[in-house]
TIMI-738356 format. One record per residue (C-alpha): residue number from 0; x, y, z. Coordinates in pm, whole numbers, always signed. Layout:
BEGIN
ROKE   k     xx     yy     zz
ROKE NUM      X      Y      Z
...
//
This chain:
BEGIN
ROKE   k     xx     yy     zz
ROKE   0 +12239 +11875 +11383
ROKE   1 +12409 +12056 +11671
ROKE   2 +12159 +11850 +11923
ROKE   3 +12363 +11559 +12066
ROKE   4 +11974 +11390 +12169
ROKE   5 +11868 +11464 +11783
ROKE   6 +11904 +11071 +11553
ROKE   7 +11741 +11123 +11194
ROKE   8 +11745 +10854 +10984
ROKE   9 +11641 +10979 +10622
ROKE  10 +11512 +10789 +10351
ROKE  11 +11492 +10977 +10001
ROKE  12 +11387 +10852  +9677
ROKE  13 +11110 +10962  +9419
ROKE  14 +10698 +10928  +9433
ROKE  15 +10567 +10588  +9425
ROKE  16 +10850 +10374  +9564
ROKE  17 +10703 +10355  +9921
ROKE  18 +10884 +10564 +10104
ROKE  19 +10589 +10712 +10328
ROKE  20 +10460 +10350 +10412
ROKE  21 +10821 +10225 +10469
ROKE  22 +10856 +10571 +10655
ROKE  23 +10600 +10532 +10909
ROKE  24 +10635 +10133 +11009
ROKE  25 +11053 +10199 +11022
ROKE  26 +10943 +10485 +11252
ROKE  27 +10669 +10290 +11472
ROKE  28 +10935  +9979 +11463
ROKE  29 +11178 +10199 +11643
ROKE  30 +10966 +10392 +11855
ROKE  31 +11050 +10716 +11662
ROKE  32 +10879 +10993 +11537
ROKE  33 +10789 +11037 +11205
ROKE  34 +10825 +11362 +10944
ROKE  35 +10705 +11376 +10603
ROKE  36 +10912 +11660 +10424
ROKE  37 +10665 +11676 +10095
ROKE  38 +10366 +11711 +10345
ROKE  39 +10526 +12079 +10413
ROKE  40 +10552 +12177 +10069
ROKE  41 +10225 +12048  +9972
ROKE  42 +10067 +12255 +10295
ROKE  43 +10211 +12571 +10166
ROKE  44 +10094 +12520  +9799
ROKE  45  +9771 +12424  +9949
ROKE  46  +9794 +12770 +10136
ROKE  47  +9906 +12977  +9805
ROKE  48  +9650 +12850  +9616
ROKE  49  +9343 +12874  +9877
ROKE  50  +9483 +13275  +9882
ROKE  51  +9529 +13322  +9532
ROKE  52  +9859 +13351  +9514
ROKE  53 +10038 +13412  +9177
ROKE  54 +10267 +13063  +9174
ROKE  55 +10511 +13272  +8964
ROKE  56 +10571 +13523  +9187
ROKE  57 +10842 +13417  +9337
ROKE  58 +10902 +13675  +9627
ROKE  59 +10493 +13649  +9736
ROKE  60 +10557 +13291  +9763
ROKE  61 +10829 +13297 +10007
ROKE  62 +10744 +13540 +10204
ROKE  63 +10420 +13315 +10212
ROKE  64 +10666 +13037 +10335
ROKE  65 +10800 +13271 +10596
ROKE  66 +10433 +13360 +10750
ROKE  67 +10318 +12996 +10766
ROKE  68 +10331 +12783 +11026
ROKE  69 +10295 +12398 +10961
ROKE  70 +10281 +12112 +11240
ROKE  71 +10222 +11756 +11245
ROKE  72 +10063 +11545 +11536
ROKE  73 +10097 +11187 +11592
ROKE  74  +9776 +10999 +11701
ROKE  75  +9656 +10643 +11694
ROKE  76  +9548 +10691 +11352
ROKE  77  +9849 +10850 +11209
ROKE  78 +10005 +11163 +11096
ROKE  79  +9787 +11460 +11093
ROKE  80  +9892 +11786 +10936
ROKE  81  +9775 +12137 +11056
ROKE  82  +9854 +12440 +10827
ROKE  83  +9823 +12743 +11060
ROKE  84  +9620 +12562 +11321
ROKE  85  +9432 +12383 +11047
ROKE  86  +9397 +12007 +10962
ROKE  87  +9462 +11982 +10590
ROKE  88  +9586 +11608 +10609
ROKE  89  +9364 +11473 +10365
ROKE  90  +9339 +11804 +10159
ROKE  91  +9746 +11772 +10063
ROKE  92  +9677 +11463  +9877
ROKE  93  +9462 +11577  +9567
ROKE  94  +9611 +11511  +9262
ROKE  95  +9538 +11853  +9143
ROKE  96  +9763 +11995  +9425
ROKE  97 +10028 +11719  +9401
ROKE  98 +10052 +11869  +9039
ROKE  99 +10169 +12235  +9161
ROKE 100 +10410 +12154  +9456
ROKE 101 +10708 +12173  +9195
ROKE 102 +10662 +12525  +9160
ROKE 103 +10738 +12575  +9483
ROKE 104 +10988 +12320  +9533
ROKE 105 +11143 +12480  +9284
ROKE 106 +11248 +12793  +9485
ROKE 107 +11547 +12832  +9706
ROKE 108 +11405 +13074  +9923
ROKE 109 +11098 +12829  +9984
ROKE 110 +11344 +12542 +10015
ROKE 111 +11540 +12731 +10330
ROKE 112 +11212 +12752 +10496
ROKE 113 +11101 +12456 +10477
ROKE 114 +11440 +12324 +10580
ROKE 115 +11403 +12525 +10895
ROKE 116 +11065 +12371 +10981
ROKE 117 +11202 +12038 +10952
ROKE 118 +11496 +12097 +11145
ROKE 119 +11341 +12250 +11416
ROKE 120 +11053 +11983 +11460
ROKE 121 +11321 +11756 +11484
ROKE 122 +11582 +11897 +11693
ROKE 123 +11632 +11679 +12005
ROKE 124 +11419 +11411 +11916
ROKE 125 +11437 +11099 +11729
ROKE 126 +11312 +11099 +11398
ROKE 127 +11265 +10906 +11101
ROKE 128 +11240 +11151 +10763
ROKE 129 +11134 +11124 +10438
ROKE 130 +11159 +11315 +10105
ROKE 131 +11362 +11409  +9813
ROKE 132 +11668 +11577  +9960
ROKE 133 +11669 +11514 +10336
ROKE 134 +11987 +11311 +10382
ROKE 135 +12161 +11530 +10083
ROKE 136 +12108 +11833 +10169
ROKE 137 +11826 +11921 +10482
ROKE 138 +12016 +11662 +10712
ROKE 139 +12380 +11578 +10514
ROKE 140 +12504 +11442 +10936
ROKE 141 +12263 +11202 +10987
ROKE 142 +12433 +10877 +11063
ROKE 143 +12183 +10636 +10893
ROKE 144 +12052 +10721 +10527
ROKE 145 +11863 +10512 +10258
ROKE 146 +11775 +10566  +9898
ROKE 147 +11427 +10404  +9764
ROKE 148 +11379 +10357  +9392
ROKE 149 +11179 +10117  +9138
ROKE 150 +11103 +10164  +8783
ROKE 151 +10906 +10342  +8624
ROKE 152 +10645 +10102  +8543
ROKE 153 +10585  +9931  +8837
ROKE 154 +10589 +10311  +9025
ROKE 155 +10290 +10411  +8789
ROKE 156 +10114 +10107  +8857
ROKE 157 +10120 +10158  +9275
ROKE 158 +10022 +10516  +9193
ROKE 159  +9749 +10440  +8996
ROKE 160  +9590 +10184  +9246
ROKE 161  +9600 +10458  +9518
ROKE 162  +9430 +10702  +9309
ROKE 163  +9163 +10445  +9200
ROKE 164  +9144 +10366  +9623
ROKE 165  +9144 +10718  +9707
ROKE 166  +8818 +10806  +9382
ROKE 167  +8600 +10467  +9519
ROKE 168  +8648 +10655  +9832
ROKE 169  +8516 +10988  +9734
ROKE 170  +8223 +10812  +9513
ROKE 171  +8105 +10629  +9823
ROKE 172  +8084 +10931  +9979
ROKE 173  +7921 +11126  +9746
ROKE 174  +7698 +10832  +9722
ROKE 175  +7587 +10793 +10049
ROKE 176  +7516 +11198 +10108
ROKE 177  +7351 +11229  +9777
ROKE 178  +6909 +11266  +9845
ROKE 179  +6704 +10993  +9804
ROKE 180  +6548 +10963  +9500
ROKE 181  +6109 +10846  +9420
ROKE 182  +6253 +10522  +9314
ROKE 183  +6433 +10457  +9639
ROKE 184  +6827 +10538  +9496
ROKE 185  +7078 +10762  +9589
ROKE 186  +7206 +10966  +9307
ROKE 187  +7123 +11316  +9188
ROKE 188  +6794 +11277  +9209
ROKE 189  +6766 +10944  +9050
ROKE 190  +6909 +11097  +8783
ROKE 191  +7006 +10782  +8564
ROKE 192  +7390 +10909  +8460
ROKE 193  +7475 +10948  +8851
ROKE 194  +7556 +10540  +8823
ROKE 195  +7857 +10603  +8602
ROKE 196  +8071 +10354  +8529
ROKE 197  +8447 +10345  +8753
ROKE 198  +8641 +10370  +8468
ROKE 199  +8506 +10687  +8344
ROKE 200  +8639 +10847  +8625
ROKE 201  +8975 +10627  +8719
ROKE 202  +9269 +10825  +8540
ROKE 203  +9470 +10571  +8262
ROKE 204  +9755 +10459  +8398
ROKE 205  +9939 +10585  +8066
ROKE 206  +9873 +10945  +8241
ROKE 207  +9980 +10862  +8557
ROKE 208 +10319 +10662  +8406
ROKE 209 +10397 +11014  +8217
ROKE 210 +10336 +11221  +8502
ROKE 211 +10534 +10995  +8699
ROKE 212 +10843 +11049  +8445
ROKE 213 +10705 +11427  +8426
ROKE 214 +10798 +11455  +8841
ROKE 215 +11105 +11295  +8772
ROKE 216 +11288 +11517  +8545
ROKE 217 +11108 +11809  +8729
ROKE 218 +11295 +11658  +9050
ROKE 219 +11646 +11571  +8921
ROKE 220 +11718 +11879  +8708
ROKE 221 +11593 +12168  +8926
ROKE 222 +11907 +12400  +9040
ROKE 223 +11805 +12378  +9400
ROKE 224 +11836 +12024  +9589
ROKE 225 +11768 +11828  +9295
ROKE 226 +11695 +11475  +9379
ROKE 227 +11998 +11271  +9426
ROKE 228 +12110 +10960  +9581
ROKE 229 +12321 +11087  +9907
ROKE 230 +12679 +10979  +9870
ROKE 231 +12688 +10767 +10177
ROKE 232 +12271 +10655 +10153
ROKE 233 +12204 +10285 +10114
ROKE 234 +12026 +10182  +9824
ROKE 235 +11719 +10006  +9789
ROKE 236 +11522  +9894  +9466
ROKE 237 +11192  +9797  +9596
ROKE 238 +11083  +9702  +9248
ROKE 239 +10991  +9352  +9321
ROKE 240 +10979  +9367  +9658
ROKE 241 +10706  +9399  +9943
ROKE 242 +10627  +9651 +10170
ROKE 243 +10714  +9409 +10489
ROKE 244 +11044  +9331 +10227
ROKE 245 +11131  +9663 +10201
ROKE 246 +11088  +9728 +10578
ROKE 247 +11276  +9421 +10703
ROKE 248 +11597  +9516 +10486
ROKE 249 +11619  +9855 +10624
ROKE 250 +11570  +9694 +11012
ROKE 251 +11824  +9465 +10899
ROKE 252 +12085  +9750 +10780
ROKE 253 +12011 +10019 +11039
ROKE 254 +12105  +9664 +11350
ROKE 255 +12447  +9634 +11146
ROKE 256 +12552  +9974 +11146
ROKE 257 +12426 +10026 +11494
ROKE 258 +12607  +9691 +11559
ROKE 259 +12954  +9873 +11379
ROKE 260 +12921 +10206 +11581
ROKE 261 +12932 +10036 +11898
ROKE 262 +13243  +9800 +11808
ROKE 263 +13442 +10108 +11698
ROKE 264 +13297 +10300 +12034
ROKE 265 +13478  +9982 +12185
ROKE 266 +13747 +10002 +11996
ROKE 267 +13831 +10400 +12063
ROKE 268 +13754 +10320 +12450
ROKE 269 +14051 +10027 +12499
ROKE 270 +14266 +10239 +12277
ROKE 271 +14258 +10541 +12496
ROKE 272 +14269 +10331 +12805
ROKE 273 +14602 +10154 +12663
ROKE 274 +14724 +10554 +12661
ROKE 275 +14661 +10623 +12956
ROKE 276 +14846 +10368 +13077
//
C-alpha cells in the first residue's frame, strides 16, 4: 500500500480454523478496524443469485462485480455488511450460499474487483484482514502476516456446532411466529410433525467433514490466488488450542516484531548520526 497511515495485518488460512473470531478480538485488542475478505465474495454471489445470474457466465459475473458496491459498518454489535445500500449480514451466511462462492472466487476478473474494494476500504486506516489470499496476494507489503490452520477433523467438528447454533436459531424463530394452535401450541397449526426431532434437521458431520475437504481442494488448486501460506506469514495450528489461545499468541508475536522494528529504527538512526559526524 502506497498510504504511509495504511497498517494491515492479514491473517489467512482455510474455513473453520477461527480466523473471523481471532479476526475481530485481534482487531478490537488493537483498536483497529476490521475487514472480512469472504464477506465480499459471498455479497456478490448473494447478488448473482437474487438476479438470476448464470454462475457460468463468466463475463455477466464480473461485470456484476464491477456494478456492485459492498460496505461494512462497525457498530457495538459487530460487523454489518450492506450490498448496494443493503444489510445482507446475516443473509451471507447460509450454507446454501457458502456452497456457490467458489464459482466466483474462481474468476480473475472477480478476484481484481474484489481486491480493489478491499484495498480501498483500507487505504489510510488501520486494519486487521482476513481471508484466503490477503497477505499473498491482495496485500503481499503488509508488515505483520499469520497463517491459521487445524485438521480436518477438528475443523468439521467447529463447523458443524455453528450450523447446529445457527438451525436452533432459525427453529426458535419459526417457533415463536408460527399461529397458535386449539390445543394451546405453536406449530403449523398444531399439526403434530411441526415438533420434529433436532437431528432430523442438523446436517451429519460426515457431510460437513467432506465439504470441508471439498473447499479445500477447491481453494488450493484454483489458477487464481489459490490458498497458500504467505512466504513470510507466521504459522499457527489452532488445532488444540482456544480461541483466547489463539488470540494471545498472535498479541504475543505482533509485540515482538513491533518490539524488532523499533530496535532496527534505532539502530538505522545512531548509524546515520555516526555519518554525519
Amino acid at each position: 500500500m502506497s498510504n504511509k497511515s495504511t497498517f494491515i495485518i492479514t491473517i489467512d488460512g482455510p474455513a473453520g480454523v477461527g480466523k473471523s473470531t481471532v479476526g475481530k478480538i485481534v482487531a478490537k485488542r488493537l483498536h483497529f478496524h476490521y475487514l472480512d475478505s469472504g464477506a465480499i465474495y459471498r455479497a456478490l454471489t448473494l447478488k448473482a443469485i437474487t438476479k438470476k445470474v448464470n454462475l457460468a457466465d463468466r463475463n455477466a459475473l464480473i461485470r456484476l462485480a464491477k456494478r456492485t458496491r459492498i460496505k461494512f459498518r462497525q457498530t457495538d454489535s459487530g460487523t454489518r455488511v450492506y450490498l448496494d445500500n443493503r444489510n445482507v449480514t446475516k443473509l451471507i451466511r447460509r450454507p446454501e450460499l457458502t456452497a456457490q462462492v467458489y464459482q466466483l472466487a474462481n474468476l480473475a476478473g472477480v478476484r481484481k474487483e474484489v481486491n480493489r474494494i478491499q484495498q480501498s476500504i483500507v487505504s489510510g486506516k488501520k486494519y486487521v484482514v482476513e481471508g484466503r489470499d490477503t497477505g499473498s496476494v491482495v496485500f503481499p507489503d503488509a508488515p505483520v502476516k499469520f497463517y491459521l490452520d487445524a485438521s480436518h477433523a477438528e475443523r468439521a467438528l467447529r463447523r458443524h456446532r455453528e450450523l447446529e447454533i445457527l438451525q436452533d436459531r432459525d427453529e426458535k424463530q419459526r417457533h415463536h411466529s408460527a399461529p397458535m394452535s386449539p390445543d394451546g401450541h405453536r406449530g403449523e397449526a398444531g399439526h403434530p410433525d411441526s415438533h420434529r426431532d433436532a437431528s432430523e434437521h442438523g446436517l451429519a458431520y460426515k457431510k460437513v467433514l467432506d465439504e470441508i475437504k471439498l473447499r479445500d481442494r477447491r481453494d488450493k488448486a484454483r489458477s487464481v490466488a489459490p490458498l497458500v501460506q504467505a512466504r513470510d506469514a507466521i504459522a499457527v495450528d489452532t488445532t488444540h488450542l482456544s480461541i483466547n489461545q489463539v488470540v494471545v499468541q498472535i498479541l504475543h508475536h505482533i509485540a515482538r516484531l513491533a518490539a524488532q522494528r523499533r530496535n532496527n529504527f534505532r539502530r538505522s538512526g545512531l548509524r546515520q548520526s555516526r555519518l554525519c559526524r
